[in-house]
C-alpha positions in Angstrom: -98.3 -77.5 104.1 -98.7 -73.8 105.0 -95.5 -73.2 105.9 -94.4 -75.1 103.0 -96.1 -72.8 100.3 -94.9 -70.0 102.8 -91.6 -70.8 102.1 -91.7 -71.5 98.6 -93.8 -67.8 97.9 -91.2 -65.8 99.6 -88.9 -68.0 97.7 -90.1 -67.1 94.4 -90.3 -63.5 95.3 -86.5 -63.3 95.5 -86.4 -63.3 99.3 -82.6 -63.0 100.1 -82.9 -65.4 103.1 -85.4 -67.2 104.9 -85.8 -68.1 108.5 -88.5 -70.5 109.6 -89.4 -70.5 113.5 -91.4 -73.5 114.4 -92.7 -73.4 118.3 -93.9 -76.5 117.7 -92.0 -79.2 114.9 -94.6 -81.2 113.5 -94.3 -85.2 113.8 -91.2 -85.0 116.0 -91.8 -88.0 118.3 -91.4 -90.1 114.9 -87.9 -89.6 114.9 -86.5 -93.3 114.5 -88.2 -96.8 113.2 -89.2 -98.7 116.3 -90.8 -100.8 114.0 -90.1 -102.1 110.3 -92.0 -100.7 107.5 -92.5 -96.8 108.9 -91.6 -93.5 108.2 -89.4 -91.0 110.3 -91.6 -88.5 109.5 -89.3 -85.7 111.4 -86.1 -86.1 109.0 -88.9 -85.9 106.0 -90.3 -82.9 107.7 -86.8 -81.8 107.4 -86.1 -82.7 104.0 -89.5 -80.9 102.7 -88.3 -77.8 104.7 -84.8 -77.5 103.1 -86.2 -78.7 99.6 -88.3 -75.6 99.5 -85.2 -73.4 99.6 -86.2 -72.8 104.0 -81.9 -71.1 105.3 -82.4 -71.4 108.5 -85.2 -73.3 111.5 -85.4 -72.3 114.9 -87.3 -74.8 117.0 -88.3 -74.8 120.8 -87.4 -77.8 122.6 -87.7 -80.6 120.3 -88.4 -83.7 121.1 -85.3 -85.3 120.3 -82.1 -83.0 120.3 -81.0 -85.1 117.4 -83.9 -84.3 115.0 -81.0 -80.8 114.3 -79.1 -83.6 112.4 -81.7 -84.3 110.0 -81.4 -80.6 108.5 -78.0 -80.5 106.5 -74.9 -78.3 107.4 -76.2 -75.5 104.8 -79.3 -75.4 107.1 -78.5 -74.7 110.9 -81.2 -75.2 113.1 -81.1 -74.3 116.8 -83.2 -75.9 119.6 -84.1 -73.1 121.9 -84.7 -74.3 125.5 -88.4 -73.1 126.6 -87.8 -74.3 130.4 -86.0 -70.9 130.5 -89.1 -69.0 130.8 -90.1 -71.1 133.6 -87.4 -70.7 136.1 -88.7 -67.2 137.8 -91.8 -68.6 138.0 -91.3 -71.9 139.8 -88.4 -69.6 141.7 -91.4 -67.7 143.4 -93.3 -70.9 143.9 -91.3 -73.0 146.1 -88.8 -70.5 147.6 -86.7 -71.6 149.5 -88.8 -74.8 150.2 -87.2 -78.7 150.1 -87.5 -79.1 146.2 -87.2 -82.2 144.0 -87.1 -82.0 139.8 -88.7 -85.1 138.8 -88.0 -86.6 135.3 -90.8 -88.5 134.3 -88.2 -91.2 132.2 -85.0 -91.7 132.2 -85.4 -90.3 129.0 -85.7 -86.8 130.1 -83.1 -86.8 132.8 -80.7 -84.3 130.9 -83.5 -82.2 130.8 -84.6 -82.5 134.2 -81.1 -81.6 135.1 -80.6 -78.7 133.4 -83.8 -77.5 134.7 -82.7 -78.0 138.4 -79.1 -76.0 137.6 -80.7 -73.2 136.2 -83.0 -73.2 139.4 -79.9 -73.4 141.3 -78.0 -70.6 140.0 -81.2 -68.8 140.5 -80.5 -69.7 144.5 -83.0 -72.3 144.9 -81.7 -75.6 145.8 -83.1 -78.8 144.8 -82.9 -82.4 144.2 -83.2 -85.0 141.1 -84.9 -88.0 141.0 -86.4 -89.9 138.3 -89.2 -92.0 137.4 -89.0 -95.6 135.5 -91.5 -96.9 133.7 -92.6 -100.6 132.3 -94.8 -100.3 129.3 -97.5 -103.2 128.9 -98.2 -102.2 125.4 -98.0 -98.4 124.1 -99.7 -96.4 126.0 -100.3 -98.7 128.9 -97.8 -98.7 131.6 -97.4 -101.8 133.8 -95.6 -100.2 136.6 -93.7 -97.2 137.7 -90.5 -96.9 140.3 -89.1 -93.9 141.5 -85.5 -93.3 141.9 -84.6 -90.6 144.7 -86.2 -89.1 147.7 -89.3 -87.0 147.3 -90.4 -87.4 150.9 -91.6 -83.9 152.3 -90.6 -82.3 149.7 -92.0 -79.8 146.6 -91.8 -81.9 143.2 -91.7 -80.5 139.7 -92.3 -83.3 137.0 -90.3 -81.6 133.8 -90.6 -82.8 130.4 -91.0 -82.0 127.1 -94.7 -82.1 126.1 -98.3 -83.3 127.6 -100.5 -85.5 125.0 -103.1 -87.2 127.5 -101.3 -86.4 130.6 -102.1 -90.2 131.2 -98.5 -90.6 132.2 -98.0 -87.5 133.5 -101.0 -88.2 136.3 -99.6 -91.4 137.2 -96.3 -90.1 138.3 -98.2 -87.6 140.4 -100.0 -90.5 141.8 -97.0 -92.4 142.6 -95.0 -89.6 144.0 -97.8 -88.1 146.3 -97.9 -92.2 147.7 -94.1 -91.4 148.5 -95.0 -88.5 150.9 -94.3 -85.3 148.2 -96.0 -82.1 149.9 -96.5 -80.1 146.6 -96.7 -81.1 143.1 -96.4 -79.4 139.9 -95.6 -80.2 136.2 -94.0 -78.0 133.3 -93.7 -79.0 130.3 -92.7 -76.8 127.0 -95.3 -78.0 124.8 -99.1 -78.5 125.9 -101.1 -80.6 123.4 -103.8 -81.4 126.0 -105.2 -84.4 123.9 -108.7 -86.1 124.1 -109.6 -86.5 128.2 -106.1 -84.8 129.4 -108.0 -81.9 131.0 -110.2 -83.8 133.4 -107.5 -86.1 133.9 -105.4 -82.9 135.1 -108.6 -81.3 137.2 -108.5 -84.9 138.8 -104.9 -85.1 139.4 -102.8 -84.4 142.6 -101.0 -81.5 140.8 -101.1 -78.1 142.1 -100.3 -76.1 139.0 -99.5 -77.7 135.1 -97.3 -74.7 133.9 -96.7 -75.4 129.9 -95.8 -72.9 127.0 -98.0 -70.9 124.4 -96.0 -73.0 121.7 -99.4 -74.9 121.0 -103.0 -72.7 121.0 -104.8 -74.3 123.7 -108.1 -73.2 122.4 -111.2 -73.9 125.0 -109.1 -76.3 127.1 -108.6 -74.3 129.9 -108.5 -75.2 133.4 -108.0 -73.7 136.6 -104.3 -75.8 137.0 -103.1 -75.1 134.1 -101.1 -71.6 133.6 -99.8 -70.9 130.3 -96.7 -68.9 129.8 -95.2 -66.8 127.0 -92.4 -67.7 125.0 -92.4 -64.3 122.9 -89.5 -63.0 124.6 -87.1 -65.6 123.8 -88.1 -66.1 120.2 -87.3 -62.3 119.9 -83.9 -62.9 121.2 -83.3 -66.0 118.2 -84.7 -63.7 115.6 -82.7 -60.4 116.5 -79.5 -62.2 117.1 -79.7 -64.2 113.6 -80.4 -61.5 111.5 -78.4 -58.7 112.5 -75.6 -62.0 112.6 -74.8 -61.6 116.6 -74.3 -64.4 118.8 -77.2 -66.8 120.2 -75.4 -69.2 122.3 -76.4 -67.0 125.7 -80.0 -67.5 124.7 -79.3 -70.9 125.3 -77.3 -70.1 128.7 -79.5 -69.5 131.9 -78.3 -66.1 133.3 -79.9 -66.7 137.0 
């Protein structure tokens, strides 16, 4: 709603174009009915966003690529890719060690993959496997298989957000039962929801690496680093307004 009466001020005070950046989109994972008789509350986010007169939205990493579609033609929106902010830092971290990029559903593989070739043309070679999962009900999973080889080797679980981490410490688990050395998670967007810290703190993982797209607040721990997107939002803002290109923000350039 703040953004909202954001918009429409600036709106109403003759602005000659508006650009909202959203680290975060609001109610993105409701992007489709699973169910009859429920919103998709991320094309109405959409809709109350462009109803308020809002030219342009720059989002990082949203959940589902195709939640750009719900914006009209008159109102681009561009998905950056945080995981590019990430790349130097998991570089240092495993060197030149045996290293695996693990998608935590086959969901995310795309994503995983694009995380290990921008690893790769930073000269660090790696590995893809993925994790399936067999929901009991939501929120409960029944079972987990991994698909690839892990064995001896330095893991990097890469998705999109962390909620309760519930998930995200049972793929640990499972992995570190198939012989990985080190383990880590990144994920763009770190919610850190009811009991997620002690679950991490409790967890196999080495290091949680997220973005500062969410304030964490007073959930810290000692596993979790958080790292700056500022940089690359700077890049989307100075190229849109003074009308230069943005696709080789969303290029990695090793």
């Amino acid at each position: 709603m703040e953004l909202i009466l954001l918009i429409s001020t600036m709106r109403r005070a003759s602005a000659r174009s508006i650009t909202a950046v959203l680290p975060y989109y609001g109610y993105a994972r409701q992007d489709r009915k699973m169910q009859s008789r429920v919103p998709i509350s991320a094309a109405d986010v959409a809709r109350l966003l462009e109803s308020m007169g809002v030219d342009r939205v720059v989002a990082v990493d949203l959940h589902c690529g195709q939640i750009q579609g719900f914006f009209g033609p008159r109102t681009p929106c561009d998905n950056l890719d945080g995981s590019i902010v990430a790349l130097s830092y998991f570089k240092n971290v495993v060197g030149s060690e045996k290293s695996v990029i693990v998608s935590p559903d086959a969901g995310g593989v795309y994503r995983a993959k694009r995380f290990r070739d921008g690893l790769k043309k930073m000269g660090v070679d790696c590995g893809l496997a993925m994790i399936v999962k067999q929901r009991q009900s939501a929120g409960k999973i029944e079972q987990m298989d991994l698909v690839g080889q892990v064995e001896d080797c330095n893991c990097i679980i890469v998705d999109d957000m962390i909620d309760t981490a519930g998930t995200l410490c049972q793929a640990s688990a499972e992995l570190k039962t198939r012989g990985a050395k080190r383990i880590f998670a990144f994920a763009t967007h770190g919610l850190f929801n009811g009991s997620a810290i002690d679950k991490i703190n409790a967890s196999s993982f080495e290091k949680v690496v997220v973005c500062n797209t969410v304030p964490m607040g007073n959930k810290r721990s000692e596993k979790i680093d958080q790292l700056s997107i500022a940089n690359l939002l700077a890049k989307a803002i100075y190229s849109i307004h003074f009308k230069k290109s943005i696709s080789e923000i969303f290029e990695f350039d090793g």
